[in-house]
Every structure is written in C-alpha cells, then in structure tokens.
C-alpha positions in Angstrom: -32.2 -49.4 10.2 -28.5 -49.2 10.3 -28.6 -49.8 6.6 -30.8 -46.2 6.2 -28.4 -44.7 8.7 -25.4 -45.5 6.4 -27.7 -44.3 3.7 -28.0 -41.1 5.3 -24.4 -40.7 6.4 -22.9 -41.7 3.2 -25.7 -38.8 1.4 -24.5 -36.0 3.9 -20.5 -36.8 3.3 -21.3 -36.7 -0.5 -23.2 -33.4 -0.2 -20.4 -32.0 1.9 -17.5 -33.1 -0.5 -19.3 -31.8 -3.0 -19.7 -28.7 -1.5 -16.1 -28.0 -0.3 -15.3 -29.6 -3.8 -17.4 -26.5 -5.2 -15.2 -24.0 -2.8 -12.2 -25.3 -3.9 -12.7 -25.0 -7.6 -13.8 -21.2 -7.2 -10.7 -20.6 -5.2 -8.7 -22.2 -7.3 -10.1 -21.0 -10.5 -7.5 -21.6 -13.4 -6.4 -18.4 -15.1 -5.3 -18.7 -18.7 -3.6 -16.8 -21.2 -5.1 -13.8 -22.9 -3.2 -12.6 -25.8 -3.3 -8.6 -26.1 -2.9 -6.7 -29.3 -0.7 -3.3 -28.7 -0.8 -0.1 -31.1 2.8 -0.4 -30.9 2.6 -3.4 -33.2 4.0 -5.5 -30.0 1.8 -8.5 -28.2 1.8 -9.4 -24.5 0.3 -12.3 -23.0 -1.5 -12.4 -19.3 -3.1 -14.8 -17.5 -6.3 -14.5 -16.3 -10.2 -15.8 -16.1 -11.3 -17.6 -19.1 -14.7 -15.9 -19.0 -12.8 -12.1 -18.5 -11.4 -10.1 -21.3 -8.8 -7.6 -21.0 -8.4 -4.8 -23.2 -5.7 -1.8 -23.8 -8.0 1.3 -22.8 -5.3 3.7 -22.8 -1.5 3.5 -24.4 1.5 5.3 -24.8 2.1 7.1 -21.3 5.0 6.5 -18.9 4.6 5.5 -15.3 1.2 5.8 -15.2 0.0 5.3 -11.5 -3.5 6.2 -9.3 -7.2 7.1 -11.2 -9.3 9.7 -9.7 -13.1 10.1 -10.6 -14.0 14.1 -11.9 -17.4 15.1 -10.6 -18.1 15.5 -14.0 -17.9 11.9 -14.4 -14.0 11.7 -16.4 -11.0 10.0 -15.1 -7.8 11.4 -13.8 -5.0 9.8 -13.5 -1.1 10.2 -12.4 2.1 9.6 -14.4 5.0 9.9 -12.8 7.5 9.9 -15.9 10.2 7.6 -14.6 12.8 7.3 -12.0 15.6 9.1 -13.8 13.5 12.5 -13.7 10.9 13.6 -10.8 10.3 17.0 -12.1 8.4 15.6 -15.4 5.2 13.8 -13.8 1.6 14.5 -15.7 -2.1 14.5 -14.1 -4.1 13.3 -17.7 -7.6 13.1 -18.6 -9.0 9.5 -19.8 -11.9 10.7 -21.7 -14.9 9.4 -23.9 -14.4 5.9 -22.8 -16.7 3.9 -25.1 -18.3 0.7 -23.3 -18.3 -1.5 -26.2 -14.7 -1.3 -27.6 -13.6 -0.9 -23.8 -11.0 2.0 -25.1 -10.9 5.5 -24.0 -11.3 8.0 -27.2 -9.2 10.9 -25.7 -5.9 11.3 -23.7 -5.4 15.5 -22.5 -2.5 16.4 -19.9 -4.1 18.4 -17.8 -1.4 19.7 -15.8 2.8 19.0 -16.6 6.2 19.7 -15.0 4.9 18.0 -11.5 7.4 16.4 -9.1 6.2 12.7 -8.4 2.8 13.1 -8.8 1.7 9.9 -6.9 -2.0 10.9 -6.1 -4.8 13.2 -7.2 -8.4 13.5 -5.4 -11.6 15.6 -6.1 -13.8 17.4 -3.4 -17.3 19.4 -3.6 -17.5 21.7 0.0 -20.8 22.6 1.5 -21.1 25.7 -1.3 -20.7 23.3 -3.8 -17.5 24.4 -5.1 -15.2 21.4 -6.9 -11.6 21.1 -5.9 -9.0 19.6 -7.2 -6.3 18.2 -4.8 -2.9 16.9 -6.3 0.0 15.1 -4.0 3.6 15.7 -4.8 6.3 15.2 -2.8 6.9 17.8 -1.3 3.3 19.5 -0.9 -0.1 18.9 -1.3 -2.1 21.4 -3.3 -5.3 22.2 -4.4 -7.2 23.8 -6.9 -10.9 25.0 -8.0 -11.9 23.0 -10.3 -14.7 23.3 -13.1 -16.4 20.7 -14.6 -15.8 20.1 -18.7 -11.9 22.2 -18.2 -9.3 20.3 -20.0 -6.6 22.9 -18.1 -6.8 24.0 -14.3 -8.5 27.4 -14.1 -7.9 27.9 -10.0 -5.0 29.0 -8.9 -2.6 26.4 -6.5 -3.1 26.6 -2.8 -0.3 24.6 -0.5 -2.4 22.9 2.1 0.6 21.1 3.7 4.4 20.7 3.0 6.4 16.7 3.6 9.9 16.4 3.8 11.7 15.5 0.5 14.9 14.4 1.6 16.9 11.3 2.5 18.5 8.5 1.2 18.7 8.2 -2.8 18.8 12.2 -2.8 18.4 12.2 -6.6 14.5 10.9 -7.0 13.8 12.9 -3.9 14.4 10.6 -0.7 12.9 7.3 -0.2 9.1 6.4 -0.8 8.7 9.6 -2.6 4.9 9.3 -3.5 2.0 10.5 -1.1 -1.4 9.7 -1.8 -4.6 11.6 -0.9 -7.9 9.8 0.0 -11.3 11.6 1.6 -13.1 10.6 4.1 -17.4 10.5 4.0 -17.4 13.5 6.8 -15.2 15.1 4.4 -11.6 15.1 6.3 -8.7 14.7 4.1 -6.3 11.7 4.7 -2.4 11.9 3.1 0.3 9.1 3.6 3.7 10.4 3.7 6.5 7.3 3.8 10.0 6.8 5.6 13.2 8.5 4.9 14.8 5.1 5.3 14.8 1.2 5.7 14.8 1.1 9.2 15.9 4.3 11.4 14.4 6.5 14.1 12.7 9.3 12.0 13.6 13.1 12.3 10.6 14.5 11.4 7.6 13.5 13.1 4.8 13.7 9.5 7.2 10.6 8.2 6.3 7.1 8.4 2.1 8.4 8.8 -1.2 9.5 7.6 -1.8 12.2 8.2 -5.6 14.0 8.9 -6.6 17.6 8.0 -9.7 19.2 7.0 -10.5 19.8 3.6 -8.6 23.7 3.9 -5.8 21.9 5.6 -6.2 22.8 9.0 -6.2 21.1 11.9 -3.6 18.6 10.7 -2.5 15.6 13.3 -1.0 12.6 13.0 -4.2 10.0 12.1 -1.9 7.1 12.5 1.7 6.2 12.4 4.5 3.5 12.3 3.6 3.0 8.4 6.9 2.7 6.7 5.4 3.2 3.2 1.6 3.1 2.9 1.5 3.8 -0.9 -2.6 3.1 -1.2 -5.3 4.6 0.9 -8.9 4.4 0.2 -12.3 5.1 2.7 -14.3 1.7 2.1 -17.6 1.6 4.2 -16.7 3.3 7.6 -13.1 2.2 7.5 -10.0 4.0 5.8 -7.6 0.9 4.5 -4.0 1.2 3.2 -1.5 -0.8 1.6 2.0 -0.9 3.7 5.3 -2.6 2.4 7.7 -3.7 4.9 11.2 -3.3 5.6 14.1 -4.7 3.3 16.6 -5.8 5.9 15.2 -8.9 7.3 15.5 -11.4 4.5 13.6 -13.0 1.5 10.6 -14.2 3.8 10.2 -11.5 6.0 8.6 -9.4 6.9 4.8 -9.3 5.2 3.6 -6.6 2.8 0.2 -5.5 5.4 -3.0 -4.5 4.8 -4.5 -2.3 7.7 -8.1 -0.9 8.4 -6.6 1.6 9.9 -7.1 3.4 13.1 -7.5 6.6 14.7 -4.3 7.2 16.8 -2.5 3.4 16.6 0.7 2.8 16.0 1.6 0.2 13.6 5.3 -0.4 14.8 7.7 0.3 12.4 10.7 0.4 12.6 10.6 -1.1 16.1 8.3 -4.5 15.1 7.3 -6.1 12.0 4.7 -8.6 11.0 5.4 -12.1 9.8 3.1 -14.7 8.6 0.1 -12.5 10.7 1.9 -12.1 13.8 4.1 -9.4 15.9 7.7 -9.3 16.1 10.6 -6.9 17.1 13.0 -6.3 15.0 16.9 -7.0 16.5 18.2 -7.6 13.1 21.7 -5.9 13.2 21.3 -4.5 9.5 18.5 -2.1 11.7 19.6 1.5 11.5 18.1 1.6 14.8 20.8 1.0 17.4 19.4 0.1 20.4 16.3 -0.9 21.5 13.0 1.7 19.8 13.0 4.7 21.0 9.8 5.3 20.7 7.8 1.7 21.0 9.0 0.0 24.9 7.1 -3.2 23.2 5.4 -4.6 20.7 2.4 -6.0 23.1 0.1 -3.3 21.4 1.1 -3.1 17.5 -2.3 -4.4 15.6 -2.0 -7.0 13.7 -3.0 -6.5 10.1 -6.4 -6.9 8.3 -4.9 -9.3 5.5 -1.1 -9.5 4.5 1.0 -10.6 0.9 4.1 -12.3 0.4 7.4 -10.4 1.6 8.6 -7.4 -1.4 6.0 -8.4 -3.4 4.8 -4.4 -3.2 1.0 -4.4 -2.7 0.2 -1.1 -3.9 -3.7 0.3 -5.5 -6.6 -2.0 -4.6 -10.4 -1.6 -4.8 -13.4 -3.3 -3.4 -15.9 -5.3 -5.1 -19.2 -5.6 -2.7 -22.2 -7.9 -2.9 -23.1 -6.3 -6.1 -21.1 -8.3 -7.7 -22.5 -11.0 -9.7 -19.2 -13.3 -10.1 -18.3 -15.0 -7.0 -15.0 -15.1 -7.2 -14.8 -11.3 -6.7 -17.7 -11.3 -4.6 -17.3 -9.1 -1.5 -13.5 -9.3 -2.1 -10.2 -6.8 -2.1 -8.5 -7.1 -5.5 -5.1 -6.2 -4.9 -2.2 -5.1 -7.2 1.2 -6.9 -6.2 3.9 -4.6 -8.4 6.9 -6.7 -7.5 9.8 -7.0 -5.7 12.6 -4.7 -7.0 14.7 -7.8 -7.3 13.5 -9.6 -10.6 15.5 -13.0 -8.9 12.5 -13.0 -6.0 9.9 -13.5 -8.0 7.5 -11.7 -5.3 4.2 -10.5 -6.6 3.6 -8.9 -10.4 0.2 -10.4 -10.5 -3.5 -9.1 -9.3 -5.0 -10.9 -6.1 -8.1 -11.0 -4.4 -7.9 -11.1 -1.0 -10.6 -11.7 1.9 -10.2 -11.5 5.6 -8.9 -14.9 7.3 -9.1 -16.5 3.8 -5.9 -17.7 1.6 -4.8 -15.3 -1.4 -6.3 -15.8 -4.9 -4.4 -15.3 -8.1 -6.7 -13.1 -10.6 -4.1 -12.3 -13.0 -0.6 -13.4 -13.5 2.4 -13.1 -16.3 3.3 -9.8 -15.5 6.8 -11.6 -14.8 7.9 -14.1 -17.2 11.3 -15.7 -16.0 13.8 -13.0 -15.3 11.5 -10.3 -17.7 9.8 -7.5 -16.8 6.1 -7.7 -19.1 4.3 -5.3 -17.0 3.8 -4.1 -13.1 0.1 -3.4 -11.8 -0.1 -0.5 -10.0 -3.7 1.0 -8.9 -7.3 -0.8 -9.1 -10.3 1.4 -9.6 -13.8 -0.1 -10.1 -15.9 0.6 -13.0 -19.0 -1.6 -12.6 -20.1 -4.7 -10.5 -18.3 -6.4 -12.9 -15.3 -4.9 -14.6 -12.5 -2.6 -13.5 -8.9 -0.5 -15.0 -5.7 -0.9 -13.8 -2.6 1.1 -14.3 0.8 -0.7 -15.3 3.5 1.8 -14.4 6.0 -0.4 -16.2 4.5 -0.2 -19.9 2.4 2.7 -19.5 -0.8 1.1 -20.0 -4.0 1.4 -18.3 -6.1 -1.7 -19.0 -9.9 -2.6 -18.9 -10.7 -5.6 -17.5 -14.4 -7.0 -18.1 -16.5 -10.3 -17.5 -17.8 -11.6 -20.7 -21.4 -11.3 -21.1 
C-alpha cells in the first residue's frame, strides 16, 4: 500500500510539474530575430515569435500614430509630422491591403495642414449618416463622411475646444495629443492631458476624459486625475486607457497605469501616484504642487489600476485579442505598445507586451532599442484578425503587419 501511495503521489507531482513547466514555457516564449527588408534599401532587425512574421505594410510617412476603421471597410490613420512642426500632421488612407503579401497597395492623404492630429474616429447616427471625427489639439471636429471619398466632402463642425497652452509653448503645451474613442450607446469619449508634470490645473477639461454625445452636447467630466491618457478604447462594457505617470519622482517610480475606467472617479494625479500596484501621495519637493492637494484630502479612494508597466516606459495604443484567438500566448490578452522613455539611458519600454490582469508582463516583440539607438518606437495596436494585427512606429514611419504563420 504505501508503495501505490508513493506511486500516486510521485504521478500527481510529475503531472503538476509538468503542467506549470508547460505555463512557464508559454510565458516565457523566446522571441527571436526577424530580419526586415525596407524600400529604402535599409534592414532592421526585431525580435519576436519564431512562428510570427512581420512585414512593412506601409512606408515612407512621418510620425505615423492611431488607425481608425472607415465604415467602408479602409483604414485611417494619424501622422503627426514631427516635433519641430505641429501645424503639418496628415489623416491617410491605407488602402487595398492585399492578405497574401501583407502590404497595403495605396497610401492617399486625406486631409493635410492639421495641428497634432493624435486621433481620428468614425460614427453612423440613427439616420445612418457616417461622420468623421478628427482630434487636434485644440478642438475636436467632425465631418460627414461618404464611403469610397479619397477627400472630405462635409464641411468641419467644432464639437469641443481644449486648451493648447503650457509648458514647451512651441509644440503646443505639454501632452499635446487627444484621442477620441465611442462608446456601444454611442457617447463620445476624448482624453485631454496635463499642462504640466505635477501642478494644480487651471482649467478644469485638463488632466480627463471627457463624455459628450455624438453632436457634442452634454459634455462632463467622465473621469479625471489622468495626467496623460494617450489611448482609449471601449472593450466589452468597459472604456480602458493608457496613463503615463509623472517625471519627478525618480527612475522607478511611479508606474505607467492601465485603467478600466470609471464613470466619475478620480484617479489622483497630481495629488497620489501608483507604485508597484499600490497608492501613494506624492510629497516629493520637485512637485509643482506646494502644499498639500488642493483638490484630493487623501488618497484612501484613488483606484488602483487594472494592470501597470515599468516607470517612462510610455504605454501608449493597445488592442484586445479575445477567446477567438487560436494562439495562447495572446489568448484573451492586452497587447500593449511600450514607446519608450524619452531618456535613451533608461532603457524603459520600446517593445510590444501582452499583459493580463494579476499576471506578470510578457515580451511579444523587442529590439526597438538597441544600446543607446533608436530602431523604432510602437505606437498604436489595431487588430486585424484572431490572429494577426498593424502597428504604427512613429519613430520610422512605418506601419507593420504582424501575422502567425500558417
């Protein structure tokens, strides 16, 4: 008997070890160098999947950012030029994208001369009328918008106005981009970021997202205490967003977030920042706020996030990839973009992570940063199938297809 019972025990430690010893080679799954030919003649190398394939879909723009799907099927996407001119971003048109060369056939600008154009959405009402809504600094717009038109036919509409001002005057204040995402009832959801590291805001739209209908009425704050939440996008019931933290407390501190955000909570800044999952205030004395918040008593109350990334790594675009998916590494996962800290001597982000709730950070794609040089910084994530997705790099102004091999 105790023989058999050894038996038994020794059979169900095996099977265990072999399954955690199965976990931990999916979660650890090597990435390896994928050589990528340019059309400029020039090569880069990433690391990713063996058993993906990455391919240049679309070259030669500048600092390409966020897609947008047409209801006519094409994507959209954002190029805001570079940081020595805001006045020069382009909305294009990725068109004809052929499915076996994994390369879009044609590249229109659709609409030229924008100031930072971070974001672009589409919207049908109940008459069935497109629109298409374009965030710039300083306003957010929309159009009419006709499926097949290479050119925008509607005349603009301001729905809303944001504050362009602050520090860095030249590029328009700080966190200059807004981004646009809808909601499945139809309300329209903009994030407007903070004038500053760390200070008591002036105006009471910075620092949020913002709600409105799809007309621009009725706008409220939906939720604030954001300093910068580049990337918005309505998965399921919940709105999520992207949120980089402030600059002042260190290399380690505090975490870029990840929020399912909420109607009406405040998510602390500049009072309290997050670190390693948990609450803090902040009494650094490189704070522009001066005394204790003046408008958070406490931090008892600030949520803690859904997921968080090392501190300036930048998480910016991200998209989900549900139980559709047949690859479980991606498998009912976030794939996030990290762009980067600022500071090339961090090392903080440039790569692609997939990130589930209460589980450790994945690599999916790394060797955007190759000692102290710059190869490329991801940007936005958008889905194409249950298996393969684009991404923007607003560094080399490329917008790459990423596929599982069949």
């Amino acid at each position: 008997m105790p023989i058999k019972k050894n038996l038994v025990r020794n059979l169900l430690f095996f099977c265990l070890f072999s399954l955690n010893f199965s976990f931990h080679i999916v979660a650890q799954t090597k990435l390896t160098p994928h050589k990528i030919s340019l059309k400029n003649g020039k090569t880069v190398s990433l690391n990713l999947p063996a058993d993906y394939e990455i391919i240049p879909a679309a070259e030669g723009l500048k600092r390409v950012r966020f897609f947008a799907r047409s209801p006519d099927g094409r994507i959209f996407v954002t190029d805001m030029y570079n940081l020595t001119d805001n006045r020069r971003g382009t909305v294009y048109i990725l068109d004809g994208f052929d499915e076996t060369s994994g390369k879009f056939g044609k590249i229109t600008a659709y609409l030229t001369g924008l100031k930072n154009p971070n974001s672009v959405q589409f919207y049908t009402d109940a008459n069935g009328q497109d629109w298409f809504y374009m965030a710039e600094t300083d306003k957010l717009t929309r159009r009419k918008f006709t499926p097949g038109e290479t050119t925008p036919g509607g005349k603009a509409e301001v729905l809303a106005t944001f504050p362009d001002y602050g520090l860095s005057y030249k590029y328009g204040g700080w966190h200059l981009t807004r981004t646009i995402a809808f909601a499945p009832n139809g309300k329209l959801y903009i994030s407007v970021g903070s004038s500053c590291n760390a200070c008591d805001e002036k105006e009471k739209e910075r620092a949020t997202v913002l709600e409105m209908n799809p007309d621009g009425s009725k706008q409220r704050i939906f939720a604030r205490g954001l300093r910068n939440a580049v990337a918005l996008k309505w998965v399921g019931n919940s709105l999520f967003a992207t949120n980089q933290g402030s600059d002042h407390l260190g290399l380690n501190r505090p975490d870029e977030t990840f929020y399912a955000l909420k109607d009406g909570a405040d998510y602390g800044w500049a009072s309290c920042f997050q670190s390693n999952g948990k609450i803090y205030r902040d009494t650094s004395p490189l704070s522009d706020i001066k005394k204790p918040t003046n408008r958070l008593k406490s931090c008892a109350n600030v949520p803690a996030s859904y997921g968080f990334f090392p501190a300036h790594s930048s998480a910016l675009g991200f998209d989900y990839f549900d139980e559709n998916t047949s690859d479980a590494l991606l498998k009912n996962s976030f794939l996030v973009s990290l762009h980067g800290s600022t500071n090339k001597n961090l090392a903080k982000g440039y790569k692609i992570v997939i990130m589930r709730k209460d589980a450790k950070l994945q690599d999916f794609m790394s060797g955007f940063l190759k000692g102290k040089t710059v190869v490329g910084r991801p940007c936005d994530i958008m889905k194409m199938s249950a298996d393969s997705f684009l991404f923007t790099d607003d560094y080399s102004g490329i917008v790459y297809y990423v596929r599982k091999k069949k």
